[in-house]
N, C-alpha and C positions, 0 to 999 in steps of 0.2 A: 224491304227494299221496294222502290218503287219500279213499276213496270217499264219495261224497254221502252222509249221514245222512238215514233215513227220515223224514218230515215227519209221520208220521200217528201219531195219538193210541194206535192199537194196540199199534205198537212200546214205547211208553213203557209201555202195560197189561202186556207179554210182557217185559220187563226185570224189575220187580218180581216178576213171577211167577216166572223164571228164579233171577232171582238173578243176577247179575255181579260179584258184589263183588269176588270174587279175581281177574279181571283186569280192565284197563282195559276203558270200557263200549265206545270209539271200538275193542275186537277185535273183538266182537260186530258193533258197527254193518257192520265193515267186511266182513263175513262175510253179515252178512244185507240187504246193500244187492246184494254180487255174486248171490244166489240167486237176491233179490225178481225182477232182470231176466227171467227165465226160468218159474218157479213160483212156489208160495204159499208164505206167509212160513215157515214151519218147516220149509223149504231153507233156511234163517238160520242155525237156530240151532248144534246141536249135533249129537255122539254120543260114547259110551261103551259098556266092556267091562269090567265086574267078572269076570268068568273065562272061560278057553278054552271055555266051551258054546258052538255057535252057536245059533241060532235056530233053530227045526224048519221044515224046508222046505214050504213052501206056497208056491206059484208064485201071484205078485199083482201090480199094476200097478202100476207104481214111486211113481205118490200115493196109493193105499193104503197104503204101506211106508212112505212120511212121514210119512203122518196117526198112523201107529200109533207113529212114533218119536215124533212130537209128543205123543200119549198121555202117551206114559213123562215127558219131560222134565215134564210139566208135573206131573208125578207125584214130581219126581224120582226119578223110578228112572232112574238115570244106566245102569246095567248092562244091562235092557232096552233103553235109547234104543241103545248101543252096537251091541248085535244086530241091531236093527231096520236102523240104518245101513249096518250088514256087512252083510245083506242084498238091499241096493241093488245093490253091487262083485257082487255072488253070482250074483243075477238079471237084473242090467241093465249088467253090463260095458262095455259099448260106450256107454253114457250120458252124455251130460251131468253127469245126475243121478249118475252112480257117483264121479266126479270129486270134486264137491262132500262127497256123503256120507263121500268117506275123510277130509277133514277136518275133519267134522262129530264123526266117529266120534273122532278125537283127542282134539281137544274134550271129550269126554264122558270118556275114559277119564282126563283130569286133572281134572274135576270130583268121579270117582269115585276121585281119590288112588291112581289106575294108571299109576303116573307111567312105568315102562320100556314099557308100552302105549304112553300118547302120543307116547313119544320115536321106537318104532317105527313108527307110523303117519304121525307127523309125517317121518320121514326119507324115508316111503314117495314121501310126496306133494311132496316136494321133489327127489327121484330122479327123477317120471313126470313131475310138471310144474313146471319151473324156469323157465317164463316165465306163470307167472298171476298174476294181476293180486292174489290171494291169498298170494303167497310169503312175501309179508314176517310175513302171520299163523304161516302153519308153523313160520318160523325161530323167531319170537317163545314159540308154543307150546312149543317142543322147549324153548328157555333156560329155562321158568318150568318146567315139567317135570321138568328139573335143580335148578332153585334150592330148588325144595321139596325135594328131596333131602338138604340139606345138613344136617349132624349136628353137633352140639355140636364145639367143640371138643378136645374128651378121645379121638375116635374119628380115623380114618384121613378125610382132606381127598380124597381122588382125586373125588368125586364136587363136591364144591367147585371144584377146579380144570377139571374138565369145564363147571360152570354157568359158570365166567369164562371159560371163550372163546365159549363157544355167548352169551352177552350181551352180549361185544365184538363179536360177529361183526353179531348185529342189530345195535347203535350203528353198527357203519361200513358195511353193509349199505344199510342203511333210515334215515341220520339224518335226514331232516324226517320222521318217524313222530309218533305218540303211542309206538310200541312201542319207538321208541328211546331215547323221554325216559324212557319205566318202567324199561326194560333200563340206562341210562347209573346213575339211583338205585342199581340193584339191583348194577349192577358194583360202586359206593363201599361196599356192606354185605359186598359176598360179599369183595373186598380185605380189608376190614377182619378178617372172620373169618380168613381165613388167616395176616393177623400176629397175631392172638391165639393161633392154635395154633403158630406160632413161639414166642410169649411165655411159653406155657404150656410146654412143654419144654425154654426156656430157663430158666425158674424152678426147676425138676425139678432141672436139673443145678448152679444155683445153689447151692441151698438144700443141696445132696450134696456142694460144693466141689470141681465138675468145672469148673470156672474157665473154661477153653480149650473146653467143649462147649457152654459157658452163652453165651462171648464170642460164638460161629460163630453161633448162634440168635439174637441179638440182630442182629448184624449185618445177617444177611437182612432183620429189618424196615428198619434204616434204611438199606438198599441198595434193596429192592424195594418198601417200603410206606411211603413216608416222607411220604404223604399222609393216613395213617390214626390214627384215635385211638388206636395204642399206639407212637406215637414215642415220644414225651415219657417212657414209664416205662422203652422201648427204652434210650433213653439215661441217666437214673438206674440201670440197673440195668449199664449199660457201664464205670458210673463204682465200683460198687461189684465187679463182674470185675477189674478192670486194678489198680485199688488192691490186692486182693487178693493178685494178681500180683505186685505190686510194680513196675507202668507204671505209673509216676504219670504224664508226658507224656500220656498217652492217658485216664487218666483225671479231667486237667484238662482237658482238650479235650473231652470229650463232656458235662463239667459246663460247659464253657464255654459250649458248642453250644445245651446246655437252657434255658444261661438267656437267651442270646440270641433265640431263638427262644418259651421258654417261658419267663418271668422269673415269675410270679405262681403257678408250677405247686407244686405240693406234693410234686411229683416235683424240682423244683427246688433245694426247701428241701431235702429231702435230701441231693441231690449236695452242695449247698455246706457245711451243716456236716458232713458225712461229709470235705471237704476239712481246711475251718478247723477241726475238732477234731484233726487232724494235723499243722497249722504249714500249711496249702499253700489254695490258691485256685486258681479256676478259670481256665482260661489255654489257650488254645488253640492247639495245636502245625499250623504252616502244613504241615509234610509228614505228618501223621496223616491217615489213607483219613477218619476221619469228617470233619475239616475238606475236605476234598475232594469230600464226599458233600454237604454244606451250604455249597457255597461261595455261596450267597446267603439268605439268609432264609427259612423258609418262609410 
């Protein structure tokens, strides 16, 4: 469960002024409901690190070093709130308060679009402390950290395929969360993008009449993303490989598939009269991997 939401009219003042929009408001809450127990509220919120500076050392009382990180945030200067918080772990190691700040400090350094920052601070404080009552926020942070990461599909996926586990890991982690129901969305988008950039290479090799490299990139989506919006073109575009080929079997079968599954698709009309302008119709072969792959409907 996640922790009690603060009741007071303040919290709702320090939202607005923050700004929470990029992640859900229930990471926040849950971050500054564990703080509020102990200190004053800007043990809640955040911290960030726009660059390897630290702060200049002046030895000071660990709520002076909040007050001044609260400063920043409300400044956004995400970069100073960052320091201020490193400052905490620097001068008060043995803390409470240093605890909290390494994950504050996260916080900040993904507000400040320091995404391999966050990931590193966030790993930190799931190494030192894997039983706080806070974990499920770390995991969370680390996923959205990664998910910003993710580049078009024309560039290299590895950073895509790093945000889909670190987002399944929270779903199966933390699932009665808020973080898990953002992370569950965020998996269906980040899937999606990696059968596009199958899609997108299978075109490549299409369109160059690599037939046999176009068929293998297709397949992967309707073996592994056969929940995603690029089935349907997956299989139109199977249908136009195999014909090519000259597999007709396989390529009445994956027009069979589409229109079974996708009759109204435009991907659909294709397959069929790319058939019927041939003498042939869709028909699907019972020992073909795609009949096999869809043996029930989606």
């Amino acid at each position: 469960m996640l922790p009690t939401p603060f009741r007071t009219t303040s919290v709702a003042r320090l939202l607005r002024v923050v700004g929470l929009s990029r992640l859900p408001v229930v990471a926040f809450l849950a971050l500054a409901a564990a703080s509020l127990a102990g200190c004053s509220l800007w043990d809640s919120i955040t911290g960030s690190d726009d660059d390897k500076k630290d702060a200049e050392y002046v030895e000071r009382p660990v709520e002076q070093i909040y007050d001044d990180a609260w400063k920043r945030i409300k400044d956004r200067d995400w970069t100073e709130a960052a320091k201020q918080f490193d400052e905490v772990e620097r001068q008060h190691p043995y803390s409470i308060w240093a605890r909290r700040a390494m994950l504050m400090s996260a916080y900040c350094y993904y507000m400040g679009n320091k995404y391999t920052d966050a990931i590193s601070a966030a790993d930190q404080y799931i190494q030192l402390h894997p039983g706080s009552h806070e974990i499920a926020y770390a995991f969370y942070l680390k996923a959205m950290s990664l998910y910003e990461q993710i580049v078009d599909v024309g560039r290299d996926q590895s950073n895509t395929e790093q945000a889909l586990t670190a987002l399944q890991d929270v779903v199966q982690r933390f699932p009665n969360t808020e973080y898990a129901r953002d992370a569950s969305l965020k998996v269906d988008l980040t899937l999606d993008h990696l059968a596009g950039k199958e899609m997108s290479v299978g075109r490549y090799y299409l369109i160059r009449g690599d037939y046999i490299g176009a068929i293998n990139r297709f397949r992967v989506v309707v073996e592994r993303y056969q929940k995603t919006t690029q089935i349907a073109e997956a299989l139109e575009r199977l249908t136009e490989a195999y014909y090519a080929l000259g597999v007709y079997n396989e390529a009445k079968t994956a027009a069979a598939v589409l229109g079974a599954n996708y009759p109204g698709s435009p991907w659909y009309k294709d397959s069929y009269d790319l058939l019927v302008s041939h003498n042939m119709k869709p028909e699907a072969a019972k020992g073909s991997w795609i009949s096999r792959a869809f043996s029930s409907p989606l």
